[in-house]
C-alpha atoms as a printed R data frame, in Angstrom:
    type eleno elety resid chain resno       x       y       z
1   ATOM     1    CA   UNK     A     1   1.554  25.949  -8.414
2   ATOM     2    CA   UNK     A     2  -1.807  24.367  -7.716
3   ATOM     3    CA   UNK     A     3  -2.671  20.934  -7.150
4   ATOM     4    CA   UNK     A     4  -4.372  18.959  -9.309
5   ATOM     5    CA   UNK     A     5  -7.153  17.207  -7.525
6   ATOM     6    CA   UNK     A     6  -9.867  14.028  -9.058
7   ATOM     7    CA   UNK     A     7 -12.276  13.026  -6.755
8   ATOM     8    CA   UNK     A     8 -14.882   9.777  -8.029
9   ATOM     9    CA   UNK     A     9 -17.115   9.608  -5.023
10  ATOM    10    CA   UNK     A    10 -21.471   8.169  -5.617
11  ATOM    11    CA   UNK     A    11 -22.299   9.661  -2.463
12  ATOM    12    CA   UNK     A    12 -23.507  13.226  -4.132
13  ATOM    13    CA   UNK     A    13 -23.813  14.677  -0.523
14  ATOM    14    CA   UNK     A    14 -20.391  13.951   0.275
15  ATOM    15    CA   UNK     A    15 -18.999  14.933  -3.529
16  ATOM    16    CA   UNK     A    16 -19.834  17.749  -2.866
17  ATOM    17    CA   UNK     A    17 -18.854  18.976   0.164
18  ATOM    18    CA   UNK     A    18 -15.536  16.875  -0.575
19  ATOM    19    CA   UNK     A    19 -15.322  20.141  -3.318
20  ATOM    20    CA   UNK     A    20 -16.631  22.725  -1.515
21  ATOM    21    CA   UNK     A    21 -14.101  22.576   0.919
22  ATOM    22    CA   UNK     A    22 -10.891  21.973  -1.580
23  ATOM    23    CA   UNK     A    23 -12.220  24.971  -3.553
24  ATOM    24    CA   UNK     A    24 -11.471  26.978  -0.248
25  ATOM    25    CA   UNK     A    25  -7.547  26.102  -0.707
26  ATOM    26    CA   UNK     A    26  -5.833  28.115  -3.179
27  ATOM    27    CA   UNK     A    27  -3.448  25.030  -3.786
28  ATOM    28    CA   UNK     A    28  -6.040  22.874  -4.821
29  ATOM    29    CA   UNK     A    29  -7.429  22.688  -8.092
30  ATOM    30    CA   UNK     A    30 -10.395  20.337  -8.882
31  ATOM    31    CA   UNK     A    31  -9.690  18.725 -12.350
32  ATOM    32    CA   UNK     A    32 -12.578  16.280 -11.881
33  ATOM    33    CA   UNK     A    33 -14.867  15.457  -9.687
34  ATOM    34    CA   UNK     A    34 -17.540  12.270 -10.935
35  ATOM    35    CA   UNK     A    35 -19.752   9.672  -9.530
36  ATOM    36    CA   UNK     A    36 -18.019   6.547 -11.002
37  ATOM    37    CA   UNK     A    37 -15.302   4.646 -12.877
38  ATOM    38    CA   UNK     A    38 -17.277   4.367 -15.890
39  ATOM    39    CA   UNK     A    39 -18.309   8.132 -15.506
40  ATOM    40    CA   UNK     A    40 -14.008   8.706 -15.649
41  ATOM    41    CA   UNK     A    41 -13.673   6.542 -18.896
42  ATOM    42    CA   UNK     A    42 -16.206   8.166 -20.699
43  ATOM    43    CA   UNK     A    43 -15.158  12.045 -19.339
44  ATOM    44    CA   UNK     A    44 -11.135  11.223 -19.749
45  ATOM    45    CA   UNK     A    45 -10.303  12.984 -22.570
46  ATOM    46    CA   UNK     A    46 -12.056  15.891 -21.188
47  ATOM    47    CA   UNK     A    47  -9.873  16.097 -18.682
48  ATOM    48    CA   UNK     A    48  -7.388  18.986 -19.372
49  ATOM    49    CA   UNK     A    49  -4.881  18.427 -16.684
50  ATOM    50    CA   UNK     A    50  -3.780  14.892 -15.291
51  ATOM    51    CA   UNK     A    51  -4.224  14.930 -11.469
52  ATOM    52    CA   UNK     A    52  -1.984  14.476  -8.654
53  ATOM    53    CA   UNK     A    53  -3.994  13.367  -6.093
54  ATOM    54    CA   UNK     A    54  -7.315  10.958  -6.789
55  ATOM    55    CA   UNK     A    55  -9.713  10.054  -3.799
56  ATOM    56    CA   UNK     A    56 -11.641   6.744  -4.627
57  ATOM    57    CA   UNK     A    57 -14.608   5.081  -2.728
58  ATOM    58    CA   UNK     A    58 -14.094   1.834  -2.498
59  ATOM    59    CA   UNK     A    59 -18.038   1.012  -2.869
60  ATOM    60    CA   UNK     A    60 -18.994   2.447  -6.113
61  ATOM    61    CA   UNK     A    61 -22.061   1.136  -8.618
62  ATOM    62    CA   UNK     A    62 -20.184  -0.411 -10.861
63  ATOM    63    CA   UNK     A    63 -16.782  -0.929 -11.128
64  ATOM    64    CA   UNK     A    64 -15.540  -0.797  -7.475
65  ATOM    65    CA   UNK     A    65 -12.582   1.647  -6.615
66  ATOM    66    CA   UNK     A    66  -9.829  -0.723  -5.941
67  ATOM    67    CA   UNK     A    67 -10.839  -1.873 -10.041
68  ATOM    68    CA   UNK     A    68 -10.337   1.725 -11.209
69  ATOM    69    CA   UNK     A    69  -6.907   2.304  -9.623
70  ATOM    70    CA   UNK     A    70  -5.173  -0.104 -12.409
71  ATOM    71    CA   UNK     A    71  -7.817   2.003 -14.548
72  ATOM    72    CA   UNK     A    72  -7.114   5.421 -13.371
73  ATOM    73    CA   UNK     A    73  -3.178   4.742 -13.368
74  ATOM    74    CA   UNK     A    74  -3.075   2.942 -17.276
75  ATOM    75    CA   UNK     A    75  -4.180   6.976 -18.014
76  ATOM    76    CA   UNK     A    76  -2.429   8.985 -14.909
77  ATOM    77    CA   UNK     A    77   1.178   6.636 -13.598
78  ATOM    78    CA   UNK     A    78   2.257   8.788 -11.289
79  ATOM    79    CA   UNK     A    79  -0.563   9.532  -9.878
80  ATOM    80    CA   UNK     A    80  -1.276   9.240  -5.793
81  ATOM    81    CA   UNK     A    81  -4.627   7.758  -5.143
82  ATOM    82    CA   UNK     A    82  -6.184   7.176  -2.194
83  ATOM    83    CA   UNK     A    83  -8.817   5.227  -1.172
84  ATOM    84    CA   UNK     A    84 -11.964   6.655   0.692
85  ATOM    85    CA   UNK     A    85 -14.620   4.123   2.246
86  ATOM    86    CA   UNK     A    86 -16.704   2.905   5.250
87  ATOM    87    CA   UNK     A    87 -15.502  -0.090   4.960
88  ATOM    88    CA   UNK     A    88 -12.581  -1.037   7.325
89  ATOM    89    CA   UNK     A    89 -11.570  -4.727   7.399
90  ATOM    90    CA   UNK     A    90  -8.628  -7.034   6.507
91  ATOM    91    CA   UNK     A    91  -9.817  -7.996   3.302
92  ATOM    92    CA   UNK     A    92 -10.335  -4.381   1.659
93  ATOM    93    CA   UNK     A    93  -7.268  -2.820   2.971
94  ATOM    94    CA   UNK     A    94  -4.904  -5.394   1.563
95  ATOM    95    CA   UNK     A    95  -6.635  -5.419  -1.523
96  ATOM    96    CA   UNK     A    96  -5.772  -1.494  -1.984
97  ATOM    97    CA   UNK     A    97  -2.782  -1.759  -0.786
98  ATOM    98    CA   UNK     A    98  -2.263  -4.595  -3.120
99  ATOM    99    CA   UNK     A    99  -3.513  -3.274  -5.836
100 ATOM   100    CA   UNK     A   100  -1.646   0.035  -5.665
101 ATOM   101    CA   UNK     A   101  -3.640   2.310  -3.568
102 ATOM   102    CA   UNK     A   102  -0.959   5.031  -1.863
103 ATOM   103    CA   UNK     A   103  -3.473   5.616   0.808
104 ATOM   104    CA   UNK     A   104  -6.915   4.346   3.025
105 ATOM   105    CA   UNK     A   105  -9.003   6.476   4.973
106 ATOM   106    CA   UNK     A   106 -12.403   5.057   6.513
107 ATOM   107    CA   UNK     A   107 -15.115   7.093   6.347
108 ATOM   108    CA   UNK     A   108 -16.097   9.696   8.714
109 ATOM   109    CA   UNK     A   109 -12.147  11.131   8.107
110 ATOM   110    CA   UNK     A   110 -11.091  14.914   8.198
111 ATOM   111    CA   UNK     A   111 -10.387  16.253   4.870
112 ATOM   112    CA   UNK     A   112  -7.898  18.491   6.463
113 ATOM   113    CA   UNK     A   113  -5.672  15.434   7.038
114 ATOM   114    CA   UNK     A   114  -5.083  15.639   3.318
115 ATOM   115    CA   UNK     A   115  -4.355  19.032   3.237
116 ATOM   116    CA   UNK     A   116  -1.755  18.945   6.167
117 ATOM   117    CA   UNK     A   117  -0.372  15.192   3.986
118 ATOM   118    CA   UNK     A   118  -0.326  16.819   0.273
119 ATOM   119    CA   UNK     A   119   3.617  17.287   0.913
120 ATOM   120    CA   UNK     A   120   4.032  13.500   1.603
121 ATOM   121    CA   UNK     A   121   1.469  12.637  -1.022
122 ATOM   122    CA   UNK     A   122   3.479  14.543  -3.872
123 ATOM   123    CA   UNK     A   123   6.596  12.452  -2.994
124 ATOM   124    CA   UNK     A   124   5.172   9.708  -3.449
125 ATOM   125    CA   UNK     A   125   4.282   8.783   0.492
126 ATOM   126    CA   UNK     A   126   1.091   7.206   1.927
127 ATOM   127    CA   UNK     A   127  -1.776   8.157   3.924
128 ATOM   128    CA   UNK     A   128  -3.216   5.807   6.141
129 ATOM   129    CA   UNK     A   129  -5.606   6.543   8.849
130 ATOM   130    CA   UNK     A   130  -4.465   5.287  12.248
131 ATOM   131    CA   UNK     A   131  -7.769   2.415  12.764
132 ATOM   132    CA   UNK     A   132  -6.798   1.190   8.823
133 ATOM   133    CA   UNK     A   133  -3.157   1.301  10.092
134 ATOM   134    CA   UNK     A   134  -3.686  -0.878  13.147
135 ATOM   135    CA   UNK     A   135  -6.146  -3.131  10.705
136 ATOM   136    CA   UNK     A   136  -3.089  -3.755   8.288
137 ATOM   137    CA   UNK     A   137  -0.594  -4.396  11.013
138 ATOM   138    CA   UNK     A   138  -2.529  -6.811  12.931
139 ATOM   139    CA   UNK     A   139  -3.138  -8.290   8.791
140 ATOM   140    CA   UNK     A   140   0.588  -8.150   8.372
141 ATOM   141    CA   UNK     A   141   1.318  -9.280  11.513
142 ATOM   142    CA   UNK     A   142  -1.269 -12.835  11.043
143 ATOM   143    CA   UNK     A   143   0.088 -13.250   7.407
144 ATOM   144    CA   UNK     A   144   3.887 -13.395   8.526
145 ATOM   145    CA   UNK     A   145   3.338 -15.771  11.591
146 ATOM   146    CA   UNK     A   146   1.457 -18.214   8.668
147 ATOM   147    CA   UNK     A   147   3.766 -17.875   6.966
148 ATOM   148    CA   UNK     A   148   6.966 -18.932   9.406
149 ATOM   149    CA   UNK     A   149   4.508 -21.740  10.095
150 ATOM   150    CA   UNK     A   150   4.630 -23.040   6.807
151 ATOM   151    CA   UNK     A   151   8.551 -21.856   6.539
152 ATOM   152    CA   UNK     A   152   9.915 -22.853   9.265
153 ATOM   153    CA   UNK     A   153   8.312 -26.417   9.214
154 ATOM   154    CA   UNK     A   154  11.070 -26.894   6.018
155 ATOM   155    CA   UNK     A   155  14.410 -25.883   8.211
156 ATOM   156    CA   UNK     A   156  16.345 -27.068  11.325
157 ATOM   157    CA   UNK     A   157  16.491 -25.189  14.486
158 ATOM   158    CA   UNK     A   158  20.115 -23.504  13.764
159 ATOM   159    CA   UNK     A   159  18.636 -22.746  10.163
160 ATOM   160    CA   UNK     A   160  15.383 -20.772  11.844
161 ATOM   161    CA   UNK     A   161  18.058 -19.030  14.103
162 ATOM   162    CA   UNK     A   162  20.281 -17.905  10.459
163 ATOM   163    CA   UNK     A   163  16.865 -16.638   8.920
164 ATOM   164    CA   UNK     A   164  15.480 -15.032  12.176
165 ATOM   165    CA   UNK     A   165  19.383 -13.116  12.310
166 ATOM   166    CA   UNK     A   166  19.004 -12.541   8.254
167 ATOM   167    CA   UNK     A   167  15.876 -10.578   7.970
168 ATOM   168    CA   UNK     A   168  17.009  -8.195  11.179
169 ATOM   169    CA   UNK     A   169  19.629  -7.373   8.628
170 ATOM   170    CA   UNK     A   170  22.528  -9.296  10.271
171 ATOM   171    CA   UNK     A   171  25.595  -9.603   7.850
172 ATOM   172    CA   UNK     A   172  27.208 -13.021   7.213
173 ATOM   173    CA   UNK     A   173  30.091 -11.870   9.909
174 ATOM   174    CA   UNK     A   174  27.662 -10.476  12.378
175 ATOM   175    CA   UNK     A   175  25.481 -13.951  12.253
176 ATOM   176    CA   UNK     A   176  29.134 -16.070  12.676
177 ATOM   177    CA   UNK     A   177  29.642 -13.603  15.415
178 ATOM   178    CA   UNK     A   178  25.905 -13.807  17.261
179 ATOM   179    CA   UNK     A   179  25.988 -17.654  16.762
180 ATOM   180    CA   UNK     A   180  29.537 -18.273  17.637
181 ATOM   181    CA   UNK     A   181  30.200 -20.467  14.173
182 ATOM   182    CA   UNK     A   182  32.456 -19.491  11.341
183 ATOM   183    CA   UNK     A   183  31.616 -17.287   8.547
184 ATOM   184    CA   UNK     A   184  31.738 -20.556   6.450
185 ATOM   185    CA   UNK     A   185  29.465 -22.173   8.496
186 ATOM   186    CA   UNK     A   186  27.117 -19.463   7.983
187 ATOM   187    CA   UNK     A   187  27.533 -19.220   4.468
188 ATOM   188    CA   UNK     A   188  26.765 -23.164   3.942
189 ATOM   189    CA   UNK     A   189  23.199 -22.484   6.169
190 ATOM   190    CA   UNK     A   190  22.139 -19.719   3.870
191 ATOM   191    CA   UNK     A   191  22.972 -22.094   0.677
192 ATOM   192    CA   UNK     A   192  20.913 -24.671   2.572
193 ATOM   193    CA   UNK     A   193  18.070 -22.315   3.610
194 ATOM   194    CA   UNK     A   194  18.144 -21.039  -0.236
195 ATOM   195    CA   UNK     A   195  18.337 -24.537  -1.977
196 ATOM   196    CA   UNK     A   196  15.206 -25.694   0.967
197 ATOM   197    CA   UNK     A   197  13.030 -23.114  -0.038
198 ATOM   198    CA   UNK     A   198  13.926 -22.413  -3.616
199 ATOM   199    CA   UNK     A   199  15.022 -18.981  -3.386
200 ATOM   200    CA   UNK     A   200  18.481 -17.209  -4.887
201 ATOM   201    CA   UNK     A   201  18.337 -14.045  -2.316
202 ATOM   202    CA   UNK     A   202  17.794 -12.712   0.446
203 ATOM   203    CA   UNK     A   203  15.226 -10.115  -0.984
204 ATOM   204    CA   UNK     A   204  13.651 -13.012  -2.308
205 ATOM   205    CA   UNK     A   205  13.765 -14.276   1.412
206 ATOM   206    CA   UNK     A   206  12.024 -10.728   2.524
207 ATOM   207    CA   UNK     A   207   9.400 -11.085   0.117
208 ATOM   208    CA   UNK     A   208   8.674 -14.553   0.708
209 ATOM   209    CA   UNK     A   209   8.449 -14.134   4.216
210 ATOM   210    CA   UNK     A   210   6.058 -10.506   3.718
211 ATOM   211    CA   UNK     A   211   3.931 -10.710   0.505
């Protein structure tokens, strides 16, 4: 069964040598290829198949490409889309990611990668070059020490020690155990930690801590 393929690239150069070489790949089917979001509204119903994989520029006249993934999906949920740009910073590649993008490569990137990824793609995985991987790390990485800044500042040292032990993935025993206090010791911390920063979880602890 081929794969349906939506490319929405301005660069006409690059469009279309983006198609020429999927049209080489009998498991590729092109079920779009335009120059913009607005170009995709207006052509949608058109569109005869719904596509698995859409690649995005991020720079598009217009509306930009992290705008039309809430766009694209609203027509196409489960679709994988992936974000194509020359643009490589902080600020872009959260926004995809935060906006739903399943995937980032900067521009110059092999197109092969995507054929070698379409497995991972159609489960629902991610494609990330390795320069926007290291970009989002070091992003990540910034975000969560601001973040135990501002965290930590609420709690006492043997609190910071529970929370530290909690998002390793330490159960209540195993934190009694590391710390040498009682399970019920531990269990009165984590009410504490909870009532400090106005959480009911621990997921809510992950999240808090991550997003």
């Amino acid at each position: 069964m081929k794969i349906p393929l939506g490319i929405i690239e301005d660069d006409i150069v690059l469009r279309e040598s983006i198609e020429s070489f999927f049209s080489a790949y009998s498991q590729i089917e092109i079920v779009f290829s335009l120059s913009s979001i607005e170009n995709f509204l207006y052509n949608e119903k058109r569109i005869k198949k719904a596509p698995n994989i859409v690649l995005i520029d991020i720079a598009l006249s217009g509306l930009s490409g992290i705008e039309g993934i809430s766009i694209i999906r609203s027509f196409y949920p489960k679709t994988n889309i992936i974000i194509i740009s020359g643009v490589c910073n902080e600020t872009s590649v959260w926004k995809a990611v935060m906006a739903g993008a399943n995937g980032y490569l900067k521009k110059p990137f092999s197109l092969k990668t995507i054929i070698d990824k379409i497995e991972l793609l159609t489960n629902s995985g991610t494609l990330i070059s390795q320069e926007v991987g290291e970009v989002l790390y070091s992003f990540l990485s910034n975000k969560k020490k601001d973040k135990q800044i501002a965290i930590f500042g609420l709690l006492t040292k043997r609190e910071i020690e529970v929370v530290n032990l909690l998002l390793l993935g330490f159960s209540y025993k195993k934190i009694a155990d590391s710390l040498n206090v009682s399970y019920y010791t531990v269990n009165a911390h984590i009410k504490n930690i909870y009532g400090k920063l106005k959480i009911n979880s621990k997921d809510e602890l992950i999240i808090l801590f991550y997003q």
